[in-house]
SEMIVEX-996083 format. One record per residue (C-alpha): residue in three letters; x, y, z. Coordinates in steps of 0.25 Angstrom, whole numbers, plus 5000, padded with zeros to 4 digits. Layout:
BEGIN
+------+------+------+------+
: resn :   xx :   yy :   zz :
+------+------+------+------+
:  ALA :    X :    Y :    Z :
...
+------+------+------+------+
//
This chain:
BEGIN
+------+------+------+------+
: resn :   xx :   yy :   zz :
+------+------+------+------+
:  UNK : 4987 : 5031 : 5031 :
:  UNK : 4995 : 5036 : 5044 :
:  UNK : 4987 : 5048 : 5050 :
:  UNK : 4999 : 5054 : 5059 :
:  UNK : 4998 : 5070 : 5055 :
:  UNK : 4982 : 5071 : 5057 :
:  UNK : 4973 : 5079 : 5065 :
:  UNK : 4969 : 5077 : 5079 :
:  UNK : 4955 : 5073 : 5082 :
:  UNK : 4943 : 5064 : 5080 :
:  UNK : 4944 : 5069 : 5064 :
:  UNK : 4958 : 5062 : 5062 :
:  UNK : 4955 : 5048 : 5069 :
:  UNK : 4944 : 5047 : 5059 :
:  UNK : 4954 : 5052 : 5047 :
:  UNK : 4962 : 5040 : 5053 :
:  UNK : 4952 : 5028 : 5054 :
:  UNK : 4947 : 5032 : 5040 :
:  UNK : 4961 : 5033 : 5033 :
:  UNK : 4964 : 5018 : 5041 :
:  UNK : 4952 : 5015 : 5033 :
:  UNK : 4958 : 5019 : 5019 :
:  UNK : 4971 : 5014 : 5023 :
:  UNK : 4965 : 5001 : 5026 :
:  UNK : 4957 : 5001 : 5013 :
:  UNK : 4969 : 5002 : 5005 :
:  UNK : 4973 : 4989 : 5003 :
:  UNK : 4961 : 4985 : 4996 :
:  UNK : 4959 : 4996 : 4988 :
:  UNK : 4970 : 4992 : 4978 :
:  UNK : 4966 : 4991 : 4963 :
:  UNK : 4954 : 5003 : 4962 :
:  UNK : 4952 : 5012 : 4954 :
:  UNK : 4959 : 5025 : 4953 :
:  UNK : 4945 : 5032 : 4955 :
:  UNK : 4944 : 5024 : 4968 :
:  UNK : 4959 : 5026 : 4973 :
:  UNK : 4956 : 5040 : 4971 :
:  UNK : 4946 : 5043 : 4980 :
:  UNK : 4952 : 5036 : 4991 :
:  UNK : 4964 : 5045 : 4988 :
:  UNK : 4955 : 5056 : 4990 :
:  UNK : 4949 : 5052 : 5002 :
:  UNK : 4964 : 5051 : 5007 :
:  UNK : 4967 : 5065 : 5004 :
:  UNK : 4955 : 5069 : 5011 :
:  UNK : 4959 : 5061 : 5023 :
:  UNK : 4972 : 5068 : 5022 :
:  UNK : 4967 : 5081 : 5019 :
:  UNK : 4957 : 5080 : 5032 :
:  UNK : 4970 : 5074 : 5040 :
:  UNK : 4978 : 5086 : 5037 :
:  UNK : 4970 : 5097 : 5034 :
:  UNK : 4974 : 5099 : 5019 :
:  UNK : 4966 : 5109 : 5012 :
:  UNK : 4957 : 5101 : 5001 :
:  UNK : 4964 : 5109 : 4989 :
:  UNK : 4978 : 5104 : 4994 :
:  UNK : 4988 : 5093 : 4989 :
:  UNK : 4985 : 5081 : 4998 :
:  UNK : 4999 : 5073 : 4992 :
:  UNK : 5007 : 5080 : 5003 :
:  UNK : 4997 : 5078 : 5013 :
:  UNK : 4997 : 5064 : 5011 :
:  UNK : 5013 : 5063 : 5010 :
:  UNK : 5011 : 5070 : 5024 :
:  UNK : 5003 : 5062 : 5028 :
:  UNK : 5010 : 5051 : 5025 :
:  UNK : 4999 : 5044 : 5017 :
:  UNK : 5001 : 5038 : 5004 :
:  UNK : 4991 : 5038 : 4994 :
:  UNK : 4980 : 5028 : 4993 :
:  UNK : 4987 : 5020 : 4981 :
:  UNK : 4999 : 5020 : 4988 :
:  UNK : 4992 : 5016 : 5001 :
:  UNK : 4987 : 5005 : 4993 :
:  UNK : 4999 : 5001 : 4988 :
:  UNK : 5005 : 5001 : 5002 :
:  UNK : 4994 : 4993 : 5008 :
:  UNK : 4997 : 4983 : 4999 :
:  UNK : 5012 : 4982 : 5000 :
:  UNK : 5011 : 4982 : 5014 :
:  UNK : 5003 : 4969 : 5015 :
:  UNK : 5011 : 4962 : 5006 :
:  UNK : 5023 : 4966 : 5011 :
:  UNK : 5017 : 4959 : 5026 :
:  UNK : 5012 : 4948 : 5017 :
:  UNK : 5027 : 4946 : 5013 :
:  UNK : 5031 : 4947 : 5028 :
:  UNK : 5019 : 4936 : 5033 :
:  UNK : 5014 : 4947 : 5040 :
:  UNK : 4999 : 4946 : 5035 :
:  UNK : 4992 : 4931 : 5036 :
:  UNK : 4997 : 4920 : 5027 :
:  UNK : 4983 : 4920 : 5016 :
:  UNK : 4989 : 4936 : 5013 :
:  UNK : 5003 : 4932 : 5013 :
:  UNK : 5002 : 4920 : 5002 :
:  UNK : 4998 : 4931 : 4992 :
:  UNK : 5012 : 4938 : 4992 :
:  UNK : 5020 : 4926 : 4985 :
:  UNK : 5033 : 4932 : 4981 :
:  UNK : 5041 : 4929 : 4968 :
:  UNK : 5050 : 4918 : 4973 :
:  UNK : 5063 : 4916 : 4968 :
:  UNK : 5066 : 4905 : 4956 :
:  UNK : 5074 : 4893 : 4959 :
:  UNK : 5083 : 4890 : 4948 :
:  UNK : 5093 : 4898 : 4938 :
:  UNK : 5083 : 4909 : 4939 :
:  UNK : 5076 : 4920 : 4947 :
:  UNK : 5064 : 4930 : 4946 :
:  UNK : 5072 : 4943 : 4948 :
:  UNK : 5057 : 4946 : 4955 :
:  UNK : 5060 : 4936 : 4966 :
:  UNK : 5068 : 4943 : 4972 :
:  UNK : 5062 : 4957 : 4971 :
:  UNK : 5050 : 4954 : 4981 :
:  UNK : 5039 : 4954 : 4970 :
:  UNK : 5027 : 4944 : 4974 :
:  UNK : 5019 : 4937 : 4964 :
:  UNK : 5008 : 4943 : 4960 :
:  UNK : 4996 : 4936 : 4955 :
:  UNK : 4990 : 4937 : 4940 :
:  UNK : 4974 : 4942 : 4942 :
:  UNK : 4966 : 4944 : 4930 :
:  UNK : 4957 : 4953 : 4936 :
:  UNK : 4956 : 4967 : 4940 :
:  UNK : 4951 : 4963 : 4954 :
:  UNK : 4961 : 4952 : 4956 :
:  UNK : 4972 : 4963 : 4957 :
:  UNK : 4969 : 4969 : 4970 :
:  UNK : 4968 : 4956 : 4975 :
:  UNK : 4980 : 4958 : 4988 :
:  UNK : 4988 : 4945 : 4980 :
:  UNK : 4990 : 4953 : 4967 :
:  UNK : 4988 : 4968 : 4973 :
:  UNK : 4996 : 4966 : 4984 :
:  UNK : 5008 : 4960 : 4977 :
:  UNK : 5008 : 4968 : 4965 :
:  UNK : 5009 : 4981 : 4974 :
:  UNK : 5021 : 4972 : 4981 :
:  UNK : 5028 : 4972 : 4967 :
:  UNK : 5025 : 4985 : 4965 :
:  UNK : 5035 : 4991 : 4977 :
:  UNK : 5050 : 4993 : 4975 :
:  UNK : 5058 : 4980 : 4976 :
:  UNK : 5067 : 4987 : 4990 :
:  UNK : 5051 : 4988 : 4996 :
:  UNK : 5050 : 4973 : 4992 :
:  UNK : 5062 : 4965 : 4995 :
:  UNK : 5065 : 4973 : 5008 :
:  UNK : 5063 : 4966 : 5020 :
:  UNK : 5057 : 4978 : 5028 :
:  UNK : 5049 : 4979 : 5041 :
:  UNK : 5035 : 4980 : 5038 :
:  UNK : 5037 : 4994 : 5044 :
:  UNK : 5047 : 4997 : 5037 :
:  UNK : 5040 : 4991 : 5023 :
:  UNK : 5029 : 5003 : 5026 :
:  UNK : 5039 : 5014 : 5028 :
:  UNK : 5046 : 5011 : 5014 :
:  UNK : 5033 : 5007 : 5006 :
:  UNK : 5026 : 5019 : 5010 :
:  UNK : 5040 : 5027 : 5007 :
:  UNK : 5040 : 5019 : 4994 :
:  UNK : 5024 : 5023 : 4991 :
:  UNK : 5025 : 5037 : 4996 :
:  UNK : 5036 : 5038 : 4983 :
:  UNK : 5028 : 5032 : 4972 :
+------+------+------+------+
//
């Protein structure tokens, strides 16, 4: 979450530090309950409501869109494609990097038509805990992004721009 419209004082840097905290939690909060995502997405419209002074009674989806904050699933999601996109790019160390093993191309008379769509192996779990694991969480949200978002060789800049773009959409 980006705080660049909020109010001055001592109230907004404590908005801030606490919203760095939900952002930060994001990433691992992939895989709860409904019930559970629901109430951090209610303490991010109240962080938005505080931010902007938005009556309670008020939509808060233009609020966020002003905001430029994407809502907490979506943040998730965008949490997780951003670190497997700097896995792809070695950008992370090497023990987080091995888990993003792409598709690769078949020698011989045939090829996976997958191979060359950026989709990265995702491992089977039998588990309900085993799928937000960062090695299958992490890659199935990959798989899950448009194939352009994929196969592009973007800035990691750049990458955020387009994802968010491409979230804000959904």
């Amino acid at each position: 979450m980006v705080l660049s419209k909020t109010r001055p004082g001592p109230i907004s840097k404590k908005i801030q530090k606490s919203c760095n905290k939900i952002s930060a939690l994001f990433k691992t909060v992939y895989g709860i309950s409904d019930s559970l995502l629901m109430k951090l997405q209610t303490v991010q419209n109240a962080a938005a409501r505080v931010v902007t002074g938005t009556r309670k009674f008020d939509h808060i989806t233009p609020v966020l869109r002003q905001l430029h904050w994407l809502p907490v699933r979506q943040q998730i999601t965008f949490k997780l494609a951003m670190i497997t996109f700097k896995c792809l790019r070695s950008m992370v160390p090497s023990y987080l990097a091995d888990v993003c093993p792409p598709i690769s191309p078949v020698t011989g008379t045939w090829q996976l038509q997958s191979a060359d769509s950026g989709t990265l192996v995702v491992p089977r779990t039998s588990i309900t805990i085993g799928r937000r694991d960062f090695a299958v969480s992490g890659l199935a949200t990959w798989n899950s992004l448009p194939v352009d978002l994929r196969t592009s060789l973007l800035s990691t800049e750049t990458f955020a721009k387009k994802l968010k773009t491409h979230l804000f959409i959904c």
